[in-house]
N, CA, C and O atoms as a CHARMM CRD file, in Angstrom:
* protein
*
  356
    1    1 UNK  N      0.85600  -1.17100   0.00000 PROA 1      0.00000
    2    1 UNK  CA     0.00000   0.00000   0.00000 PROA 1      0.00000
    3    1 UNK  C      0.90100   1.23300   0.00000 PROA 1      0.00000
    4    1 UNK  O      1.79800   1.26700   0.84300 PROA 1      0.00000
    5    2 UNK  N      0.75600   2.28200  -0.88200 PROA 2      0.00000
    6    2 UNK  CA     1.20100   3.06300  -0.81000 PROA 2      0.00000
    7    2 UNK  C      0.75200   4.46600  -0.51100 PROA 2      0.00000
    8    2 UNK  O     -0.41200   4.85500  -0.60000 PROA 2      0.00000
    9    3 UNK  N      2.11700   5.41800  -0.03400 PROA 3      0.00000
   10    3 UNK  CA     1.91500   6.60100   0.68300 PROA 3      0.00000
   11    3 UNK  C      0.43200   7.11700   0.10600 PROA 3      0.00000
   12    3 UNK  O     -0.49000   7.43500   0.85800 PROA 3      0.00000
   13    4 UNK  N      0.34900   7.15000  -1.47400 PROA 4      0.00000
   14    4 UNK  CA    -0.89200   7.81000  -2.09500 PROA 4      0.00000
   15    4 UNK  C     -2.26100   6.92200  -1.82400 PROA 4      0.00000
   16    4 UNK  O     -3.24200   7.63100  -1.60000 PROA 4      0.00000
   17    5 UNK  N     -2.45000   5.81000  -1.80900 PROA 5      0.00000
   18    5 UNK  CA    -3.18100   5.13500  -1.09600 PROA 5      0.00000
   19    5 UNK  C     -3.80800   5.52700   0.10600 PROA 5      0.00000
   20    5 UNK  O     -5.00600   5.70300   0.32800 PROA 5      0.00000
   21    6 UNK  N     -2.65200   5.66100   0.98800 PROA 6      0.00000
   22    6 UNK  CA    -3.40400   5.63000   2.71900 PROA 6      0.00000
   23    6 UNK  C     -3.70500   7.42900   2.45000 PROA 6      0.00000
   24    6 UNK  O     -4.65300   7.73100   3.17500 PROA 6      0.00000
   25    7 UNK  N     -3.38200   8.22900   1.93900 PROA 7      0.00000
   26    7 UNK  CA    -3.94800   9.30700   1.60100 PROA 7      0.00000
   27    7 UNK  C     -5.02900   9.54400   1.27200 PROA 7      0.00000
   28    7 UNK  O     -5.69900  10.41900   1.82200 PROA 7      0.00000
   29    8 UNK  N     -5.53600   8.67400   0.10300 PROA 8      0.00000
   30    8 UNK  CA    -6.73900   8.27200  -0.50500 PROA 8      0.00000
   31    8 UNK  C     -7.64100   8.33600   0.25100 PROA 8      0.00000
   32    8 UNK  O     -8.61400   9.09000   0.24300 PROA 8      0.00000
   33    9 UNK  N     -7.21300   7.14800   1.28500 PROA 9      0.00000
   34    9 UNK  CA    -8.32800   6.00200   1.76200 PROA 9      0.00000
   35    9 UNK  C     -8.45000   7.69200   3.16600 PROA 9      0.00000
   36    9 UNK  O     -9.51800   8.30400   3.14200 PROA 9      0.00000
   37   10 UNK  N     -7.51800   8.11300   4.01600 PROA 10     0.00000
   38   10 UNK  CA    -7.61800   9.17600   5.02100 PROA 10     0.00000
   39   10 UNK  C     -8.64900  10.30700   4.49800 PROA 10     0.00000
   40   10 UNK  O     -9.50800  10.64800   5.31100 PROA 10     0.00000
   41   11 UNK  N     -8.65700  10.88500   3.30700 PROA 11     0.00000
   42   11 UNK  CA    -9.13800  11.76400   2.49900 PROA 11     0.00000
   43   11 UNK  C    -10.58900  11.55700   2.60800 PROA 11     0.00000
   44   11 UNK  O    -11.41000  12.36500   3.04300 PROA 11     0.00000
   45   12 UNK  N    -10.84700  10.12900   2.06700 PROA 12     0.00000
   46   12 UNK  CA   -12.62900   9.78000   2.19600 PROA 12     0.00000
   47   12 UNK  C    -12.71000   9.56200   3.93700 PROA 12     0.00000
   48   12 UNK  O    -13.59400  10.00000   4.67300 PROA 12     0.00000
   49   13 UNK  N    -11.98900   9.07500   4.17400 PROA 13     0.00000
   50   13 UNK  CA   -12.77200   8.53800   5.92500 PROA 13     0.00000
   51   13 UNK  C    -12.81600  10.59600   6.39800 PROA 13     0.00000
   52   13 UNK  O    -13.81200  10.85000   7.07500 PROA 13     0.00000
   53   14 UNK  N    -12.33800  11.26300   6.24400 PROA 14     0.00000
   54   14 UNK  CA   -12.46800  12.51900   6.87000 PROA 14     0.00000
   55   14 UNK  C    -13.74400  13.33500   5.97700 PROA 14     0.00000
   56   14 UNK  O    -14.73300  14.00100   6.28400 PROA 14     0.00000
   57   15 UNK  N    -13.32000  13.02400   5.13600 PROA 15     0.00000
   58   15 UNK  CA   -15.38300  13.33000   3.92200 PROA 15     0.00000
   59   15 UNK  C    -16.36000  12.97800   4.51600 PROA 15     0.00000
   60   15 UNK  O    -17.19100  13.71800   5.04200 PROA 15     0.00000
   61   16 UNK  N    -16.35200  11.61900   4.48400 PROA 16     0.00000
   62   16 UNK  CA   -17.33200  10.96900   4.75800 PROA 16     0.00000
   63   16 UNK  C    -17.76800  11.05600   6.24900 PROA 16     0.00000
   64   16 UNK  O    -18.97500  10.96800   6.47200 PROA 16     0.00000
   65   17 UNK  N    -16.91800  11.21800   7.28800 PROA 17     0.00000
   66   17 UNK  CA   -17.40700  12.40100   8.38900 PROA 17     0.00000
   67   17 UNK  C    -17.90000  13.52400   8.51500 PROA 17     0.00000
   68   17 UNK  O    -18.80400  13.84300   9.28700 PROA 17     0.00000
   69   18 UNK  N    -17.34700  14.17400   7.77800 PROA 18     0.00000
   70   18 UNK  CA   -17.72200  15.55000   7.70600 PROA 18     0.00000
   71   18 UNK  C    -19.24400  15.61300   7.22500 PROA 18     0.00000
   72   18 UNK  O    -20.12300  16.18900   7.86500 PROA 18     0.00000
   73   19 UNK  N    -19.43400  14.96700   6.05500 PROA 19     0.00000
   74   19 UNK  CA   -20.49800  14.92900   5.56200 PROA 19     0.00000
   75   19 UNK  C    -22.01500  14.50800   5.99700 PROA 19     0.00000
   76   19 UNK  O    -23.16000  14.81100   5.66200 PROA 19     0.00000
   77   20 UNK  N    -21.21200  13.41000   7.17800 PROA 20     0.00000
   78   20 UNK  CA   -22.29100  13.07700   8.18000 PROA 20     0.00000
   79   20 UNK  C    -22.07700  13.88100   9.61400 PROA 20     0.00000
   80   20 UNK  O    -22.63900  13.83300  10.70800 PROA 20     0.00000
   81   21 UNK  N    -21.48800  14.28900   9.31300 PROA 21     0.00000
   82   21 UNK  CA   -21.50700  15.10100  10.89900 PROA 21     0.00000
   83   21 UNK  C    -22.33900  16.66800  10.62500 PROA 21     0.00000
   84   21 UNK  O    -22.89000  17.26700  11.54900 PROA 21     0.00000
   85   22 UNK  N    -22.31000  17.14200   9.30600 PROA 22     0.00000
   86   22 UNK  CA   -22.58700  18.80300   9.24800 PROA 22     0.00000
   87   22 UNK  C    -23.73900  18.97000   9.37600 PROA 22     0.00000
   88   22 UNK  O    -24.12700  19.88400  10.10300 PROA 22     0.00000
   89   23 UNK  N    -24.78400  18.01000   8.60600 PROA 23     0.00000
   90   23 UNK  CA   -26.72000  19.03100   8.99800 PROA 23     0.00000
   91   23 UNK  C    -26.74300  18.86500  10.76400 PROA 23     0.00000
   92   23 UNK  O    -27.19500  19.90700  11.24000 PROA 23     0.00000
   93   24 UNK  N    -26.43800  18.00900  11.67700 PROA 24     0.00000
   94   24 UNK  CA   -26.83700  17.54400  12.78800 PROA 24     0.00000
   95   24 UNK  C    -26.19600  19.36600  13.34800 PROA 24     0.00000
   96   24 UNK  O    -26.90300  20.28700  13.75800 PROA 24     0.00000
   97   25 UNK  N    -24.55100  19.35800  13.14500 PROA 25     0.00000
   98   25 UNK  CA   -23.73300  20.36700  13.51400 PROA 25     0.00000
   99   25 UNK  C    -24.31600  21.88400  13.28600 PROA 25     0.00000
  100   25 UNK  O    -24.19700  22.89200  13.98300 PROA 25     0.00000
  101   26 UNK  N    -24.86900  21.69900  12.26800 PROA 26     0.00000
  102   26 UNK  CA   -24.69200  23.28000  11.25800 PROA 26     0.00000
  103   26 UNK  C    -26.87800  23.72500  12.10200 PROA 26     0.00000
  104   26 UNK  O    -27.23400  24.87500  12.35800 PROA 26     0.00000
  105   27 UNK  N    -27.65800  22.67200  12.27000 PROA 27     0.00000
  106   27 UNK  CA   -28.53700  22.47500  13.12900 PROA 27     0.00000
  107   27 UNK  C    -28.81400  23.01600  14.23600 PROA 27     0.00000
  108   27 UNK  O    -29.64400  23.86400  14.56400 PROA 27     0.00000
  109   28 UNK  N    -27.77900  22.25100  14.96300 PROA 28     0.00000
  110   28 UNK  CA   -27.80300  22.30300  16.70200 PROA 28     0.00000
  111   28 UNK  C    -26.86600  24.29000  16.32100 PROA 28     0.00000
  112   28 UNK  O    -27.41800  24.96500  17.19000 PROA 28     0.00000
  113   29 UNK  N    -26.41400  24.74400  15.96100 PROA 29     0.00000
  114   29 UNK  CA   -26.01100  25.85400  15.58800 PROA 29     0.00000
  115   29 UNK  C    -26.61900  26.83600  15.15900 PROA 29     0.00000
  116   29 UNK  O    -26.23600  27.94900  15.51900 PROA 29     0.00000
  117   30 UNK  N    -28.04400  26.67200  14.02700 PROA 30     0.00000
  118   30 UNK  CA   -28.65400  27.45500  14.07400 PROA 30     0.00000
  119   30 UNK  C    -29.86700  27.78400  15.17400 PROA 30     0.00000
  120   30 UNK  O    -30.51600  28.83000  15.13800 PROA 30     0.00000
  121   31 UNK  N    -30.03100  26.92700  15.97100 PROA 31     0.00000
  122   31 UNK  CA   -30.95900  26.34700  16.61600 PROA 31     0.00000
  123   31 UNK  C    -30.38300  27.26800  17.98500 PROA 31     0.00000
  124   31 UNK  O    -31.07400  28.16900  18.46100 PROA 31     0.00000
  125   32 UNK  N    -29.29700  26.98000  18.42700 PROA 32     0.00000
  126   32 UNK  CA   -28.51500  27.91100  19.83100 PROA 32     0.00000
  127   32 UNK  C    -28.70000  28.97900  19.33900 PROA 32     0.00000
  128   32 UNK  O    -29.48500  29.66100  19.99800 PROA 32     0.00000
  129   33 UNK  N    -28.14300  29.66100  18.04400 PROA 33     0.00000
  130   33 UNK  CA   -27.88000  30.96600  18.03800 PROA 33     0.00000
  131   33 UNK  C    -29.48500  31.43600  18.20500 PROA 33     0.00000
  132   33 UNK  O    -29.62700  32.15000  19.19800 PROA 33     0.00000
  133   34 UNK  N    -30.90800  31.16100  17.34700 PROA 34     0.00000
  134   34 UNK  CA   -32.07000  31.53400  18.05800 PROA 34     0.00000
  135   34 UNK  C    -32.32800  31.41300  19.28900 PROA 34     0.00000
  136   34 UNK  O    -32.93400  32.41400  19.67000 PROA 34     0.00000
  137   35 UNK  N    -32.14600  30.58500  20.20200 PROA 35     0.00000
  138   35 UNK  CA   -32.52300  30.25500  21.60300 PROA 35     0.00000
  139   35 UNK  C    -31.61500  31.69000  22.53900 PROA 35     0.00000
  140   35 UNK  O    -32.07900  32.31700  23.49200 PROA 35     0.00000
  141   36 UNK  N    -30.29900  31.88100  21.90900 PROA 36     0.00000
  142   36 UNK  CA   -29.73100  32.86000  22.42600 PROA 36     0.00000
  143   36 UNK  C    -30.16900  34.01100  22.58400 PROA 36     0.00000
  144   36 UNK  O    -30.37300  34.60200  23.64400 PROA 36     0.00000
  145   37 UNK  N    -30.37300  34.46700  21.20000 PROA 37     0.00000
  146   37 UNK  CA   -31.17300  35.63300  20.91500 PROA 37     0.00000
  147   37 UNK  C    -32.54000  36.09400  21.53500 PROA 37     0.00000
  148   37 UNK  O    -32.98500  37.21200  21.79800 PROA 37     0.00000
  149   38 UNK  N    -33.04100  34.83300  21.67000 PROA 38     0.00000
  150   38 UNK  CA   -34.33600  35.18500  22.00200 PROA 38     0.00000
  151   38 UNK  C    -34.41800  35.56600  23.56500 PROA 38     0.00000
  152   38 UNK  O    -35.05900  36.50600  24.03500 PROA 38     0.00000
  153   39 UNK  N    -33.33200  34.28100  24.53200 PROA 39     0.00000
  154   39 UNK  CA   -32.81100  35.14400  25.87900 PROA 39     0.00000
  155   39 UNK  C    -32.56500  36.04600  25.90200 PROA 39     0.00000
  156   39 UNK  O    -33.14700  36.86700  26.61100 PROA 39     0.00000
  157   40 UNK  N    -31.49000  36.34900  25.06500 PROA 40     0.00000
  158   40 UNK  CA   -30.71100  37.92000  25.27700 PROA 40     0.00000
  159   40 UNK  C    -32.15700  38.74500  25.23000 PROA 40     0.00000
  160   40 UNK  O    -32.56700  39.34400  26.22500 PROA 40     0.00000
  161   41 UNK  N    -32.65200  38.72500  24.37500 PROA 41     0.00000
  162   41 UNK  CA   -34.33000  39.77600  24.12500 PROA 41     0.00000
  163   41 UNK  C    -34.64900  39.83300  25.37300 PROA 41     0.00000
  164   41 UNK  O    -34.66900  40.91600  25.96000 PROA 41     0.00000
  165   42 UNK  N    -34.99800  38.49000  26.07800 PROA 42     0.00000
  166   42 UNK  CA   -36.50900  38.05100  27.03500 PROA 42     0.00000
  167   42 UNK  C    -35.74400  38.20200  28.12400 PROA 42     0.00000
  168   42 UNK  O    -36.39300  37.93600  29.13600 PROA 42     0.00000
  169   43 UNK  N    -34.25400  38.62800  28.42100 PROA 43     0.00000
  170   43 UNK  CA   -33.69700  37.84500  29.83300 PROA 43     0.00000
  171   43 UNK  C    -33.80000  36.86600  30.66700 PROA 43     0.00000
  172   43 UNK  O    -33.62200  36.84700  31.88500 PROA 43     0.00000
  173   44 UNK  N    -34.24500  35.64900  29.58300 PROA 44     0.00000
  174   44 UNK  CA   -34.64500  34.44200  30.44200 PROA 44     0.00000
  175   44 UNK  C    -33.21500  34.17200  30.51600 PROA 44     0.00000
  176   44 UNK  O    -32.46100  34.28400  29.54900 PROA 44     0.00000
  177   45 UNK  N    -32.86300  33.81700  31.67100 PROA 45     0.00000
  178   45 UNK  CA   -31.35900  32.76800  31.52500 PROA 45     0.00000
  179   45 UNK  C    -31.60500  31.08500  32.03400 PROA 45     0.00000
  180   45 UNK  O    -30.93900  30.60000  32.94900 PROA 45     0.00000
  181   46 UNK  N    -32.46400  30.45800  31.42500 PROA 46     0.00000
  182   46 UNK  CA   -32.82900  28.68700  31.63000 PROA 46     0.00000
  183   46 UNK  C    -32.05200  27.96300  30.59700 PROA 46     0.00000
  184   46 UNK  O    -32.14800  28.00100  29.37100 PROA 46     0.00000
  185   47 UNK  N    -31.16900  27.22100  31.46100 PROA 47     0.00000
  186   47 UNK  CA   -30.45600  26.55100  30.72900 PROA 47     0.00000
  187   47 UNK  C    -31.14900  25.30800  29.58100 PROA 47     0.00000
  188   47 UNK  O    -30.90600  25.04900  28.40200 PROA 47     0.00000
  189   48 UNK  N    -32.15100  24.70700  30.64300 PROA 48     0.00000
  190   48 UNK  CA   -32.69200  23.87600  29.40600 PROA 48     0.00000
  191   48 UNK  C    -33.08100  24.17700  28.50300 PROA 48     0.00000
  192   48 UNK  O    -33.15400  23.44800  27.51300 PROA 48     0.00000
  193   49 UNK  N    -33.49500  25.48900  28.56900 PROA 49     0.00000
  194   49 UNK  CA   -34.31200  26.18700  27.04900 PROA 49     0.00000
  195   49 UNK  C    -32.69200  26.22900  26.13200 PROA 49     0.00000
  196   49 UNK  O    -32.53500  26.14300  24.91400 PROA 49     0.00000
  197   50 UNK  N    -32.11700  26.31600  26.72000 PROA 50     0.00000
  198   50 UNK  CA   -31.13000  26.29600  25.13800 PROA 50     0.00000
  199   50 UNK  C    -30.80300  24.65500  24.79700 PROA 50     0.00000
  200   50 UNK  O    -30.44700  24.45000  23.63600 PROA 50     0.00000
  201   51 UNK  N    -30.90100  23.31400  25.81000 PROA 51     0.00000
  202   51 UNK  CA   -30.56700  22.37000  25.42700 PROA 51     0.00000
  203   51 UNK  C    -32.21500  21.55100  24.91000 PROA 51     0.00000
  204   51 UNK  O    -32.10100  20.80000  23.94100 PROA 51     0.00000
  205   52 UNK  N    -33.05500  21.63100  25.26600 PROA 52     0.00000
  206   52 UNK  CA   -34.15600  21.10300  24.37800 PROA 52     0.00000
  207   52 UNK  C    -34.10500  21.25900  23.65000 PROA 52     0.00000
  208   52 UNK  O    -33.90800  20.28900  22.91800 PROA 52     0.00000
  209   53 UNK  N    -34.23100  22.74500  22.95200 PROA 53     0.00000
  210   53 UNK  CA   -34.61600  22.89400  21.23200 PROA 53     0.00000
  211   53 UNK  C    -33.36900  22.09100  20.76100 PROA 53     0.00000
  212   53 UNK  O    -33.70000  21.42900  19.77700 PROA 53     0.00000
  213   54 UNK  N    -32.51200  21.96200  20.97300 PROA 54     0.00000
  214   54 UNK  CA   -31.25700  21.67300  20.50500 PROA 54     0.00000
  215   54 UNK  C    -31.43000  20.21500  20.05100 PROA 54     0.00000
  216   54 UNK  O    -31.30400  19.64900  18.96500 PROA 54     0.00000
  217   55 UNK  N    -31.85600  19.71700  21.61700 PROA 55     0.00000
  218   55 UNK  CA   -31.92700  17.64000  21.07900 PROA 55     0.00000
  219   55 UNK  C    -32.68100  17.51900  20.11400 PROA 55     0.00000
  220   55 UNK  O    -32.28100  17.08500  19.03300 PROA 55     0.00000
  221   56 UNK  N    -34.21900  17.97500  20.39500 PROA 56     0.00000
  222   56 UNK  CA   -35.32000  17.76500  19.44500 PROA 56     0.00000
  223   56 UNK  C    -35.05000  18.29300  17.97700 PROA 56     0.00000
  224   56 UNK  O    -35.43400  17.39200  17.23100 PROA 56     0.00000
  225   57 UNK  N    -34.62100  19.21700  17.32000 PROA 57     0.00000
  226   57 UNK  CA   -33.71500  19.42900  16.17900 PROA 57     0.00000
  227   57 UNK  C    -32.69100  18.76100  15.55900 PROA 57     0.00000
  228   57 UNK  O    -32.59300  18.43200  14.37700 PROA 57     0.00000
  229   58 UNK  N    -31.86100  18.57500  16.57200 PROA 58     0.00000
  230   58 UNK  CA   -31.13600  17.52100  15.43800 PROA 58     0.00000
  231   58 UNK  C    -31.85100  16.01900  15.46500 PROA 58     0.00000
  232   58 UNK  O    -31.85800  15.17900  14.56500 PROA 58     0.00000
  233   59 UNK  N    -32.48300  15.94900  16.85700 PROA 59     0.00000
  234   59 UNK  CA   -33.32000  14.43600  16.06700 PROA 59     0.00000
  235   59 UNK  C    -34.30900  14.22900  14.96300 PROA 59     0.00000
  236   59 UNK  O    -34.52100  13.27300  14.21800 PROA 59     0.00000
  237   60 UNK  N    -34.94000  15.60900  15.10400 PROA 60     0.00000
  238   60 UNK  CA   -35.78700  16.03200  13.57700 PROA 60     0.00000
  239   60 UNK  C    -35.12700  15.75200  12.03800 PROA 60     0.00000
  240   60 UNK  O    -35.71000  15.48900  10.98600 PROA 60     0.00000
  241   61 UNK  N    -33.76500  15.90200  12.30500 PROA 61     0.00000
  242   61 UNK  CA   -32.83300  16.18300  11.32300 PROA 61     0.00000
  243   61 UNK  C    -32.18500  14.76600  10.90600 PROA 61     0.00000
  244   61 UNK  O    -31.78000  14.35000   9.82100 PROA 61     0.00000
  245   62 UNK  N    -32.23500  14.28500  11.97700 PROA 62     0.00000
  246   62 UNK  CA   -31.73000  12.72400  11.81800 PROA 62     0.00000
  247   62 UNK  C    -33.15600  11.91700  11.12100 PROA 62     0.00000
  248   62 UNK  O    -33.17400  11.13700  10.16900 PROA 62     0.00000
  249   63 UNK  N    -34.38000  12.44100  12.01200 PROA 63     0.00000
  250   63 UNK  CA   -35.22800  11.46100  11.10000 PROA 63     0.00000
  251   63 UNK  C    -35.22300  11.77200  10.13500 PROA 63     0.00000
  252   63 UNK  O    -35.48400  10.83000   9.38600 PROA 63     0.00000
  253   64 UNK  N    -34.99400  13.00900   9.44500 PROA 64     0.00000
  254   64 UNK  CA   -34.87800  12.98300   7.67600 PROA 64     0.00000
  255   64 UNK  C    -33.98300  12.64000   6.85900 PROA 64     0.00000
  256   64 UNK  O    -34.20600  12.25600   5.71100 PROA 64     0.00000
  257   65 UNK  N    -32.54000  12.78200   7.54800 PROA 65     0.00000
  258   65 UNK  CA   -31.58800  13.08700   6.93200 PROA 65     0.00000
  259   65 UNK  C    -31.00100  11.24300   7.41400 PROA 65     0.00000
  260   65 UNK  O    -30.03100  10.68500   6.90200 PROA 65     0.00000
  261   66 UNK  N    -31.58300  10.85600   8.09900 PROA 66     0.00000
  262   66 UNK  CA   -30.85900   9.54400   8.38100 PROA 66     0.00000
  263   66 UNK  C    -30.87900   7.90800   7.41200 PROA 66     0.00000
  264   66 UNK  O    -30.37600   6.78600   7.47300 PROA 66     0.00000
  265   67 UNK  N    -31.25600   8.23000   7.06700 PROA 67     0.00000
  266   67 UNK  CA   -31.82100   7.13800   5.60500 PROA 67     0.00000
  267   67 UNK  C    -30.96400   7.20600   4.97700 PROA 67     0.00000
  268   67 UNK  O    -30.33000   6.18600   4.70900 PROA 67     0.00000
  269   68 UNK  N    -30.48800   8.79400   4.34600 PROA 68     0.00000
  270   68 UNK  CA   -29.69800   8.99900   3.23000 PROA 68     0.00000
  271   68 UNK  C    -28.16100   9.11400   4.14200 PROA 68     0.00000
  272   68 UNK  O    -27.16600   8.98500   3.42800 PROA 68     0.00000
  273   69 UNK  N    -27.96400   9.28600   5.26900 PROA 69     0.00000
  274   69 UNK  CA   -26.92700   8.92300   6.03100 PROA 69     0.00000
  275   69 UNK  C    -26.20500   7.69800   6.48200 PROA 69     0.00000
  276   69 UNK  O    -25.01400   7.57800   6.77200 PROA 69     0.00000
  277   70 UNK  N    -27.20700   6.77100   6.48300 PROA 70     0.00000
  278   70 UNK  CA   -27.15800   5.53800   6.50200 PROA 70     0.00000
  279   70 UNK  C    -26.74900   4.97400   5.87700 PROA 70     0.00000
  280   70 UNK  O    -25.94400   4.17900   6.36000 PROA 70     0.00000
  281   71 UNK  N    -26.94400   4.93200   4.48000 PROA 71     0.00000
  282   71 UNK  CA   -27.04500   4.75700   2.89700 PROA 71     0.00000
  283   71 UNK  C    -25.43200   4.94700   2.76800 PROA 71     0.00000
  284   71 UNK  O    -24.68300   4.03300   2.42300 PROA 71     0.00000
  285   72 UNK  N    -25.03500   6.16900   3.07100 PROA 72     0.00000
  286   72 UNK  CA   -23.79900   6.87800   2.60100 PROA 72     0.00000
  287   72 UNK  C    -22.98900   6.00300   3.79000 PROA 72     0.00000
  288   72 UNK  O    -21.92600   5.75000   3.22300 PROA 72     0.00000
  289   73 UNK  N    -22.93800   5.58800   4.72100 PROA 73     0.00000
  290   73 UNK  CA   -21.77200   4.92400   5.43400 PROA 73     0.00000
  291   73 UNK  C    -21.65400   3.39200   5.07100 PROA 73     0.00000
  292   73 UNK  O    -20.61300   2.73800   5.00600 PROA 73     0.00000
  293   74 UNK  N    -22.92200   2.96800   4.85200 PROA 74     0.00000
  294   74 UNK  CA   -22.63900   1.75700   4.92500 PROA 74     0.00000
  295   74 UNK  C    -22.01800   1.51200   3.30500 PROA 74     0.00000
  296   74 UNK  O    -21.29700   0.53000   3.13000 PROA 74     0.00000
  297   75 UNK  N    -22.31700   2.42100   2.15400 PROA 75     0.00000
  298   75 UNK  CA   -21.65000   1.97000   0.75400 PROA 75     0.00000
  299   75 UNK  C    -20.18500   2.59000   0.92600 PROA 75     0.00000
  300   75 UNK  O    -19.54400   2.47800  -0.11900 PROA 75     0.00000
  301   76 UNK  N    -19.37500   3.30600   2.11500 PROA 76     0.00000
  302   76 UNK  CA   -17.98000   4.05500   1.87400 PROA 76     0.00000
  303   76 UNK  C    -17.86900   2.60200   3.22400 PROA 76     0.00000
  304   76 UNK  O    -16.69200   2.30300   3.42600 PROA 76     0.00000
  305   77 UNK  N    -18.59300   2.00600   3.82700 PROA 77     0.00000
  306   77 UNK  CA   -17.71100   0.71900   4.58700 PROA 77     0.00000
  307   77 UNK  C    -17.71900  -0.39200   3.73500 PROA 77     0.00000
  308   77 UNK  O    -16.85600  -1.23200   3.99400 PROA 77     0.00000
  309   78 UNK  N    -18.47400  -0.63100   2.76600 PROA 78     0.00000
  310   78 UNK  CA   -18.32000  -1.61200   1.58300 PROA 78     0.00000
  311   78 UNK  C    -17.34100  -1.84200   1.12100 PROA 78     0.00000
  312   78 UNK  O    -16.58500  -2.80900   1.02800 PROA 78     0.00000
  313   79 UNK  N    -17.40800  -0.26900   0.63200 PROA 79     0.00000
  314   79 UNK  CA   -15.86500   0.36800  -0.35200 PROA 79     0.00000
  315   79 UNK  C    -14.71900  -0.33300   0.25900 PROA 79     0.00000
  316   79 UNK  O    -14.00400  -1.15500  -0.31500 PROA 79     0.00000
  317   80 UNK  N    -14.58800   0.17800   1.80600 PROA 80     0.00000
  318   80 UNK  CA   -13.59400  -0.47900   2.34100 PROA 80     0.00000
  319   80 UNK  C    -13.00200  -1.42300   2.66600 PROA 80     0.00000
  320   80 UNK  O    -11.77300  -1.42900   2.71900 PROA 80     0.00000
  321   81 UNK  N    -13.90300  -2.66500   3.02300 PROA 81     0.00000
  322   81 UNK  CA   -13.92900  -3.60400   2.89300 PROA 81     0.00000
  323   81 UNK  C    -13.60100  -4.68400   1.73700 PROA 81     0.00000
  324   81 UNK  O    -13.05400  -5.78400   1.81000 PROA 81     0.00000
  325   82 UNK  N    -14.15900  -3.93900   0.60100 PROA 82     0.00000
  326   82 UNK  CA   -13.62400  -4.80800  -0.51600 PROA 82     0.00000
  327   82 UNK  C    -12.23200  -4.04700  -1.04400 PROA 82     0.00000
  328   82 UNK  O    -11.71100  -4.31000  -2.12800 PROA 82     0.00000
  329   83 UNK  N    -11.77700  -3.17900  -0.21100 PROA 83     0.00000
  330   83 UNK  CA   -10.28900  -2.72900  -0.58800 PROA 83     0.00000
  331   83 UNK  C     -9.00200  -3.60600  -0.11600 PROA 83     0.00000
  332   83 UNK  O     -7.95400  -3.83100  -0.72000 PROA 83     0.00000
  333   84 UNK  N     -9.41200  -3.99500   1.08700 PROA 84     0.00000
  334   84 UNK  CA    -8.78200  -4.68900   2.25500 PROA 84     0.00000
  335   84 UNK  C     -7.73700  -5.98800   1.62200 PROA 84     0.00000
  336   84 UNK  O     -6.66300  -6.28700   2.14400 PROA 84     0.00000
  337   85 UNK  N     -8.16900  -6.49100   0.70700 PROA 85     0.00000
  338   85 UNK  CA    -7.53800  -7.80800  -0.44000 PROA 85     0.00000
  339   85 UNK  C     -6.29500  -7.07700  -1.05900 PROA 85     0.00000
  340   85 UNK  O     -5.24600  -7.67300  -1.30600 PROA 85     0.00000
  341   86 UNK  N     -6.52800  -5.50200  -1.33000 PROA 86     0.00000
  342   86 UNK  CA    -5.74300  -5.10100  -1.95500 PROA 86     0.00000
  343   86 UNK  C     -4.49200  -4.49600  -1.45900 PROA 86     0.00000
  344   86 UNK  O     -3.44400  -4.08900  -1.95900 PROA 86     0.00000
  345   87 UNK  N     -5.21200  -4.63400   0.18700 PROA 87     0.00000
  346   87 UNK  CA    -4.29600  -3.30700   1.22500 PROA 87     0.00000
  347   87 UNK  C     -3.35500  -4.57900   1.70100 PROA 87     0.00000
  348   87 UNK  O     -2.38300  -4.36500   2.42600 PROA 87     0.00000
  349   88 UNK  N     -3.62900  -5.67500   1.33600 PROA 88     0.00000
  350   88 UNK  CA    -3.24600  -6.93500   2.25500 PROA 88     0.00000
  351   88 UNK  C     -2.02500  -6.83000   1.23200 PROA 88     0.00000
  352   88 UNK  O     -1.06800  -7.40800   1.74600 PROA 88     0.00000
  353   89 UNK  N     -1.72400  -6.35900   0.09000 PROA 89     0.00000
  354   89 UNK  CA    -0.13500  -7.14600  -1.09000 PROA 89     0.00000
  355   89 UNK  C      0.47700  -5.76800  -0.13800 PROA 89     0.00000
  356   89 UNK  O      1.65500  -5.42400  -0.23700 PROA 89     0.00000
């Protein structure tokens, strides 16, 4: 296996994170910065009000987005798997 290889293979495993990590991330992010705002307005300072909206959002996000997330890991662990014969010379 070579240097350009394990590059390769590092290149997708950090994609293919990213890619599943960002609606949940980019989510729970837009989701704080309203909850913030709306304290800063109201002077509520309750901590759970900023961590509820937060769970329930990205689980919203997972039930939509998780199918096609699913989809996408298990065909880049395929990938890998049937590389493994090759990583073995």
């Amino acid at each position: 296996m070579t240097l350009g290889e394990v590059t390769s293979l590092l290149q997708a495993g950090i994609r293919e994170v990213i890619f599943l990590a960002s609606p949940m991330l980019f989510t729970a992010l837009v989701v704080g910065l309203v909850v913030a705002i709306l304290q800063a307005t109201t002077s509520i300072q309750e901590q759970t009000l900023t961590f509820v909206p937060k769970v329930i959002a990205i689980l919203v996000i997972l039930g939509l987005l998780g199918g096609g997330m699913f989809s996408s890991l298990r065909d880049y662990t395929v990938q890998l798997f049937e590389r493994i014969p090759d990583m073995a010379r």
